[in-house]
C-alpha positions as CSV (number, residue, x, y, z in Angstrom):
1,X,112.2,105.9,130.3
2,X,112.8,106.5,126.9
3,X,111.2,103.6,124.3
4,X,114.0,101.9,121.7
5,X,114.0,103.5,118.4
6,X,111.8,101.7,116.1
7,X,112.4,101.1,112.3
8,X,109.5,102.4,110.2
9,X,110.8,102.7,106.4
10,X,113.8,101.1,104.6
11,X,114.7,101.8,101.0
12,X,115.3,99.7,98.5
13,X,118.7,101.7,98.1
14,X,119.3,100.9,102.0
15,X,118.8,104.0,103.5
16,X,116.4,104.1,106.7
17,X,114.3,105.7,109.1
18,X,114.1,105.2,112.6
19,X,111.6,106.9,115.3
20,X,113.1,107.8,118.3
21,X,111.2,109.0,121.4
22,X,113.7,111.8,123.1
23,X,113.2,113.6,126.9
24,X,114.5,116.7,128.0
25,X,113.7,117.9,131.2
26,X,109.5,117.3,131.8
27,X,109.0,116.8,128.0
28,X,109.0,114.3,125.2
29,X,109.8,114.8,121.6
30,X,109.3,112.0,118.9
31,X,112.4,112.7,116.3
32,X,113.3,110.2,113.0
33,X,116.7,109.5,112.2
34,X,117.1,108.9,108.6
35,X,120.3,107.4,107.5
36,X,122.1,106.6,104.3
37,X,125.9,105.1,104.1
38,X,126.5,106.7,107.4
39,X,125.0,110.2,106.8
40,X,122.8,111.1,109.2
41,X,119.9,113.6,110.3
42,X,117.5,114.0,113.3
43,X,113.9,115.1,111.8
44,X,111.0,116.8,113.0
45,X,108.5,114.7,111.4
46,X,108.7,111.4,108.6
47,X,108.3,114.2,106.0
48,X,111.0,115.5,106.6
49,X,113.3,112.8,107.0
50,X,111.7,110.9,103.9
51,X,112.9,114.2,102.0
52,X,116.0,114.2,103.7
53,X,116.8,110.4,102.9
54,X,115.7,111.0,99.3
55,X,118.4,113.9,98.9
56,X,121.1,112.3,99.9
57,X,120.6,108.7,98.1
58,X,120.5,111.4,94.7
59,X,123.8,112.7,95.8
60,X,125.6,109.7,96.4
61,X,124.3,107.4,94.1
């Protein structure tokens, strides 16, 4: 069974990243969610999602 996502970074802007621990078939894959005023994208790693996060809070500030 999968864990519950965990919060590991929130912006002072509000935006955030969660860790989520997916399955899919015999394998597990550890994905971040980062999310800003309900735009929202699975990630590979927290690189990527910091990035991702960073982006959009430019665009819609």
């Amino acid at each position: 069974m999968a864990s519950l996502p965990e919060l590991v970074y929130t912006t002072p802007q509000g935006g955030t990243i969660h860790k989520y621990e997916l399955t899919g078939g015999k394998s597990s894959f550890l994905r971040y969610l980062g999310c800003y005023l309900g735009s929202c994208k699975f990630c590979n790693d927290l690189e990527e999602a910091t990035v991702y996060l960073e982006n959009t809070e430019t665009t819609n500030y």
